[in-house]
N, C-alpha and C positions, 0 to 999 in steps of 0.2 A: 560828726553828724549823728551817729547813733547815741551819744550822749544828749545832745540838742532835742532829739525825738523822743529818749525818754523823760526829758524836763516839759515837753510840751505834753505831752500824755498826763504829766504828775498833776499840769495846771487845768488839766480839763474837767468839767464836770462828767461826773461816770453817769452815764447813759445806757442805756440797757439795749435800743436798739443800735449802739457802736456793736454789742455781735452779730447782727443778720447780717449772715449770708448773703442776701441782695443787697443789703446795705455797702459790704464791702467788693462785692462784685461791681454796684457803679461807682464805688471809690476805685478800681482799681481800671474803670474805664476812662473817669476824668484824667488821671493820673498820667494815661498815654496819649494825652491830648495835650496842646501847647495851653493849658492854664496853668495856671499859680494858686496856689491853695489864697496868696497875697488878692488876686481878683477875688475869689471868692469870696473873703472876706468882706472886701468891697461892695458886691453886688447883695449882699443883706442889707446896706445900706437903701441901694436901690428900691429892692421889695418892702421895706419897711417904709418908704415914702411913700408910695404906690396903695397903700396899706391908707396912710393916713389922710389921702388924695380923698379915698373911697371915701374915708369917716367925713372929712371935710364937709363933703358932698351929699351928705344923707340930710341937715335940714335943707336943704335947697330943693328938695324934690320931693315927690308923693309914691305911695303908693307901690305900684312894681318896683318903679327906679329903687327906692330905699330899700326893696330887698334885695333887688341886684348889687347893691352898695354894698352892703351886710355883706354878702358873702364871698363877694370878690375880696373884701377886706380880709376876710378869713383867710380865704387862697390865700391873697401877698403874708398875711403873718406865719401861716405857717410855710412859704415859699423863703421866709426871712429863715426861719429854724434849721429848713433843711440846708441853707448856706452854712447854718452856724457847724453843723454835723459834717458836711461835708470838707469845708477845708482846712480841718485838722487831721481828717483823716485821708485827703487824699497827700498833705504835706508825710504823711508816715508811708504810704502803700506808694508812693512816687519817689519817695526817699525827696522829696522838694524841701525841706524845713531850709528857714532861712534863718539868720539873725533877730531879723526883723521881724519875724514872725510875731511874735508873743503882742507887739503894738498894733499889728493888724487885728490881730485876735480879741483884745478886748475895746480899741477905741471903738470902732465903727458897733458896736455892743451899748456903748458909752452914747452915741448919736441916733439908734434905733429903735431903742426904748422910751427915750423920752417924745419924739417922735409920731411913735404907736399913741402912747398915752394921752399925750395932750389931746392928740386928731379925736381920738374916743370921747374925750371930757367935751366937745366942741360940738360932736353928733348928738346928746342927752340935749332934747329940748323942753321934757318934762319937767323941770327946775332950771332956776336961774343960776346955779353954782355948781354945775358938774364939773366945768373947765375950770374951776379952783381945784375939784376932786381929779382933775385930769394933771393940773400941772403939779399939786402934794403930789400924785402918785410917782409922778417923773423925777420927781426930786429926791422921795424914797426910796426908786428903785435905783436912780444910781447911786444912792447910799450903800446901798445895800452889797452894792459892788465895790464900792470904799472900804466897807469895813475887812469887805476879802482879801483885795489887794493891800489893805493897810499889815493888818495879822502874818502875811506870807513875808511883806518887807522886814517884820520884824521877829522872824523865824518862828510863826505858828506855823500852822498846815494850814489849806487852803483847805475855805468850809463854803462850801455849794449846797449847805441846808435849805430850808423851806421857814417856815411853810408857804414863801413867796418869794422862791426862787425866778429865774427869768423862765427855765420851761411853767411853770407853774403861772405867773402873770401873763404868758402869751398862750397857754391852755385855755387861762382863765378868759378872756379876750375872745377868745378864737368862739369858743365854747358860747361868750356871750351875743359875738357875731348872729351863730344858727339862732339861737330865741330869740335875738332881736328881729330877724328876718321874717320869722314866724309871726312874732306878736305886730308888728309892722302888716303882715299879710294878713292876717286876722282881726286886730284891735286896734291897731293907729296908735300904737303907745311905746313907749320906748326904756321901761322901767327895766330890764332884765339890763342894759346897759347902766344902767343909776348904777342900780346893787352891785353890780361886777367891779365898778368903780370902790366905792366902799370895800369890800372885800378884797380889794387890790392894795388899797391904802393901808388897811389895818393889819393884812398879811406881811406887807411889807415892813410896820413898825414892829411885830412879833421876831420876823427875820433879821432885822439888825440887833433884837435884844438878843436874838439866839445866837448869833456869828460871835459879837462881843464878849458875851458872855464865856462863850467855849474859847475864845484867843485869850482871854485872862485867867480861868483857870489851867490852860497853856502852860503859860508864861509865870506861874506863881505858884506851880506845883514844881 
């Protein structure tokens, strides 16, 4: 068990709030309660739909509704994050890690992003091609998780670099959420979503050149 906990810790992305204090204080509440770190994983799935329900839903409507949209989207994505934080950690502080773990851990990861992203490229109705910039994006970023798990299979280290990692495309996102919300309640335009897109696409092609790049000289030094 304790070997299994610290291969799941090896594959995690290091997070800086995995040390709070209160962070590990409601991990050690979940823990005594009948979940599974295996649900939690799951229910990122959940909030990440919920997430792109909102984006779906933002050209259908005017005005307040679109910033209520906005920022509820925000809540569910970063409601997705703290799934992702919490059921690795309450699998450590519960002593729960299963087998199976590690497939929980990254599929529903693998279903939540693309997801998020598409629903985003569908909300831009200031151009006719966001939802091309929404599904590239989807497609880049589980590359970009490809290229992680491909390097670990073939004994690099596991690289949760940037500069368009998933905290970083669901920051980014989140982040675009609030100024969309804003410029929606002020100017009826939807351009801080465009750019977030573009800057999500092109982060992500940096981050596979950068993952690749450091599993080769890995592998060949």
């Amino acid at each position: 068990m304790q070997q299994d906990q610290h291969s799941e810790l090896e594959n995690r992305r290091p997070l800086k709030v995995r040390q709070s204090t209160l962070v590990h204080r409601i991990a050690r509440w979940l823990a005594q309660k009948s979940i599974t770190p295996n649900q939690i994983s799951i229910l990122s799935i959940f909030c990440a739909a919920l997430a792109a329900i909102c984006f779906l839903f933002v050209p259908e409507f005017n005005g307040l509704q679109q910033v209520i949209l906005y920022l509820f989207a925000a809540l569910f994505i970063q409601a997705r994050l703290l799934c992702n934080l919490f059921d690795g950690l309450v699998a450590v502080e519960g002593q729960k890690s299963t087998a199976s773990g590690e497939l929980f851990n990254d599929i529903p990861d693998r279903v939540s992003d693309p997801l998020i992203i598409i629903a985003a490229g569908y909300s831009v109705i200031c151009v006719g091609y966001a939802d091309i910039l929404g599904w590239c994006g989807a497609l880049l970023a589980v590359f970009t998780a490809y290229i992680r798990t491909l390097a670990v299979s073939i004994h690099a280290p596991a690289n949760f670099s940037g500069p368009m990692a998933k905290q970083h495309r669901m920051a980014l996102l989140t982040l675009a959420c609030v100024i969309s919300a804003i410029e929606q309640y002020g100017f009826s335009h939807d351009y801080a979503m465009l750019l977030a897109l573009i800057i999500l696409n092109v982060g992500c092609v940096l981050t596979i050149w950068r993952r690749t790049q450091a599993a080769y000289r890995h592998l060949e030094k």
